[in-house]
N, C-alpha and C positions, 0 to 999 in steps of 0.2 A: 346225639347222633354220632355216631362211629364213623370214624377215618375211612375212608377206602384202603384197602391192601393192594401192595403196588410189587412185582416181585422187577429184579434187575437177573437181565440175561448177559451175559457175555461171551462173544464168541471169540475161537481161533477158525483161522479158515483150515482147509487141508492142506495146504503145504505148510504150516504154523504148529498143526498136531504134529505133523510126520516129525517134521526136523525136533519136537520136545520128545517125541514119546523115543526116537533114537537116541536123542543125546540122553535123557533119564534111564533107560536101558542099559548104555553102556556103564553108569555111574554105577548101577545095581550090580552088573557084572563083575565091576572091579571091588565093591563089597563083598560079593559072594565067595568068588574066588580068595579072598582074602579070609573066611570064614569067619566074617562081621555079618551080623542082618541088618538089611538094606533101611537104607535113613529116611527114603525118599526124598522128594527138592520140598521147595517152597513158591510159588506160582505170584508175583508182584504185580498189582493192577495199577497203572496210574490213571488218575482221570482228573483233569483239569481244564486250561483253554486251550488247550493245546488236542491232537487227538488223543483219544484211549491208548495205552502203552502197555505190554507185559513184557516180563521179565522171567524166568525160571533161574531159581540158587539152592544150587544142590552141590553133594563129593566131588561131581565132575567141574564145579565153577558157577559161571553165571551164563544165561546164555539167553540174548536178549531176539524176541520172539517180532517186535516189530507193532504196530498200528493192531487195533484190534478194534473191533462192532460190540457195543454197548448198547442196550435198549432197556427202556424201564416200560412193564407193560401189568394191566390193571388185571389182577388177580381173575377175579370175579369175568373178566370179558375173556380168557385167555383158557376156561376149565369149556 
């Protein structure tokens, strides 16, 4: 018998995108202008007993994104 496939979602809400996808933005800017190609971040998930946590760490720093929604949802029921 085979395992069920379970896929894991993660969200940011929309104020969560806006404020990474500007700050990520600005960091590319300051790459380009620079005449470096752009590094992009690194997106940090925590997930423990505490709630979900992200993080973004890119050129521009770190820049911490707050509480986020987590759900593990069953492959198969979800197509």
């Amino acid at each position: 018998m085979t395992a069920p496939v379970t896929r894991m979602q993660i969200t940011l809400d929309a104020e969560q995108t806006a404020r990474l996808l500007e700050w990520a933005g600005k960091g590319t800017q300051m790459e380009f202008d620079a005449d470096c190609e752009p590094s992009g971040y690194t997106l940090e998930i925590a997930i423990g007993c505490f709630p979900a946590w992200a993080e973004a760490v890119g050129i521009g720093g770190r820049i911490d994104l707050g509480e986020i929604k987590v759900k593990l949802l069953d492959a198969e029921a979800s197509r």
